[in-house]
C-alpha positions in Angstrom: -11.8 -1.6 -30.1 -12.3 -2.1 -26.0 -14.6 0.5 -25.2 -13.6 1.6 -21.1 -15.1 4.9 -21.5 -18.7 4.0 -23.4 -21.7 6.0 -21.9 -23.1 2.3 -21.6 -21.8 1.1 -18.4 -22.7 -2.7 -19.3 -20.6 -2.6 -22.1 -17.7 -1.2 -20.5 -18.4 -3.9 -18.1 -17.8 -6.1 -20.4 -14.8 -4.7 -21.9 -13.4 -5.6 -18.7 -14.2 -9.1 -18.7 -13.3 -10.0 -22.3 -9.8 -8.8 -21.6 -9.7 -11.3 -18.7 -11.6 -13.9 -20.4 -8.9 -14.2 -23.5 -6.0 -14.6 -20.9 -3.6 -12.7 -22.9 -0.7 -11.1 -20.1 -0.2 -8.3 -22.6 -3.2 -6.7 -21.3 -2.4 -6.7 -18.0 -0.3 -3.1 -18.0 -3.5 -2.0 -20.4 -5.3 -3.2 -17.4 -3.9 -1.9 -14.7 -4.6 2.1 -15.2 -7.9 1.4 -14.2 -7.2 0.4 -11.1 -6.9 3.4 -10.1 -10.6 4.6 -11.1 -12.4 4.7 -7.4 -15.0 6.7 -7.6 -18.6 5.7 -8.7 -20.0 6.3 -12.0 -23.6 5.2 -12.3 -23.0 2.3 -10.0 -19.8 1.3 -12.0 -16.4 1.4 -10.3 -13.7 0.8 -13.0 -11.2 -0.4 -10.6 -13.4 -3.2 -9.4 -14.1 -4.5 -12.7 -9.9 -3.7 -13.8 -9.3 -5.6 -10.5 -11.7 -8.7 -11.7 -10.0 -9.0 -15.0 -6.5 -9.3 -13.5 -7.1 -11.9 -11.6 -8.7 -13.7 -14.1 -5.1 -13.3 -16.0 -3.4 -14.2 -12.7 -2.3 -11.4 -11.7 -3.7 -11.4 -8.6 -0.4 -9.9 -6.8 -0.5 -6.8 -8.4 -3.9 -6.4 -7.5 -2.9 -6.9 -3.8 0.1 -4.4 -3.8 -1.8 -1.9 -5.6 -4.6 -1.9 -2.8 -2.2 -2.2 0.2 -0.7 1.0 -1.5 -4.1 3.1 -2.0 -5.9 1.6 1.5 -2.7 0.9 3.8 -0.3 3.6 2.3 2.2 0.3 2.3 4.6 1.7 0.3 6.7 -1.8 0.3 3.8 -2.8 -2.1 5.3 -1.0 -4.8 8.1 -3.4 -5.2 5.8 -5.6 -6.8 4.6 -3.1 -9.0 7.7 -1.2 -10.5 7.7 -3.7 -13.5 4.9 -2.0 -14.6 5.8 1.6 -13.6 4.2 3.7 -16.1 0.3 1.9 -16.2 1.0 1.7 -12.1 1.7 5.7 -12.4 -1.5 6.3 -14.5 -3.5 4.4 -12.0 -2.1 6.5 -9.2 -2.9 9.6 -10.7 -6.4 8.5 -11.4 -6.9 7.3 -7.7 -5.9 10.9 -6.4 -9.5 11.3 -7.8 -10.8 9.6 -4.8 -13.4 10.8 -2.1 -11.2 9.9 0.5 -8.6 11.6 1.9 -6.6 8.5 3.2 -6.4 7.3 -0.3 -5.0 10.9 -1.8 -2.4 10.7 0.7 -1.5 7.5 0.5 -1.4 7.8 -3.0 0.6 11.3 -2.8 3.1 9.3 -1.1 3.1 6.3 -3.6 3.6 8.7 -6.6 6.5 10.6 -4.4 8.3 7.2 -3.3 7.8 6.2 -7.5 9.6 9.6 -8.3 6.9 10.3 -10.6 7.5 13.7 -12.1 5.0 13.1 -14.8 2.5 13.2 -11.9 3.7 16.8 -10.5 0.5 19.0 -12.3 -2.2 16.5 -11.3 -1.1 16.3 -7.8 -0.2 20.1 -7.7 -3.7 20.6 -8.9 -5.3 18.0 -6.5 -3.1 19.0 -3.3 -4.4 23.4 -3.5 -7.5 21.6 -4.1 -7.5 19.4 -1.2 -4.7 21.5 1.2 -6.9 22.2 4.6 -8.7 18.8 4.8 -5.1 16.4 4.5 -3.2 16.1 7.1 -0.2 18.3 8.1 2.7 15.3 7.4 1.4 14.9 3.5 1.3 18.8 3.3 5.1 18.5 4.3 5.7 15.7 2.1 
């Protein structure tokens, strides 16, 4: 069993990599969740490593679209991600975890343009959390 959330950061490290190293594309929507995972844990960002092992599978697209999303609020990204809505929706979810405020709005957006209803209690939750430091258009949104 791939071990993403081990204490031991190398070997989720490597969890990553042997998923990329065995080339199998049924990983990629395994995958792809993480990409959402921004934040640092012990000098370990999930979403870089995810990000690495995608490539490595060729998926480097879906890498792209999902960062234009999160860092450029491009919301024409996503058209290269709804074949993989659910894992895309997980990752989403996990990246309104961020420290950034650009990348919970952007990713507010995302989820609302994805008519994500399986998203509404994590972003309810996130958005009283977070209400006075976004901006007044996501508040509307």
């Amino acid at each position: 069993m791939l071990r993403f959330y081990d204490p031991d950061l190398k070997v989720r490290e490597e969890a990553f990599a042997l998923l990329g190293d065995l080339g199998d594309p049924a990983a990629i929507p395994l995958i792809i969740q993480f990409l959402g995972n921004l934040r640092v844990e012990g000098g370990f960002r999930a979403a870089e490593h995810a990000a690495k092992a995608l490539e490595s599978l060729g998926a480097n697209e879906i890498v792209k679209a999902f960062r234009r999303t999160i860092h450029e609020g491009d919301l024409n990204a996503l058209e290269t991600l709804r074949p993989y809505r659910k894992p895309v929706i997980e990752a989403l979810i996990r990246a309104l975890d961020s420290y950034l405020t650009e990348h919970i709005e952007n990713t507010a957006r995302a989820l609302k343009a994805l008519n994500a209803v399986e998203a509404l209690p994590k972003l309810r939750a996130k958005l009283r959390w977070a209400f006075f430091t976004l901006s007044d258009k996501t508040r509307r949104a």
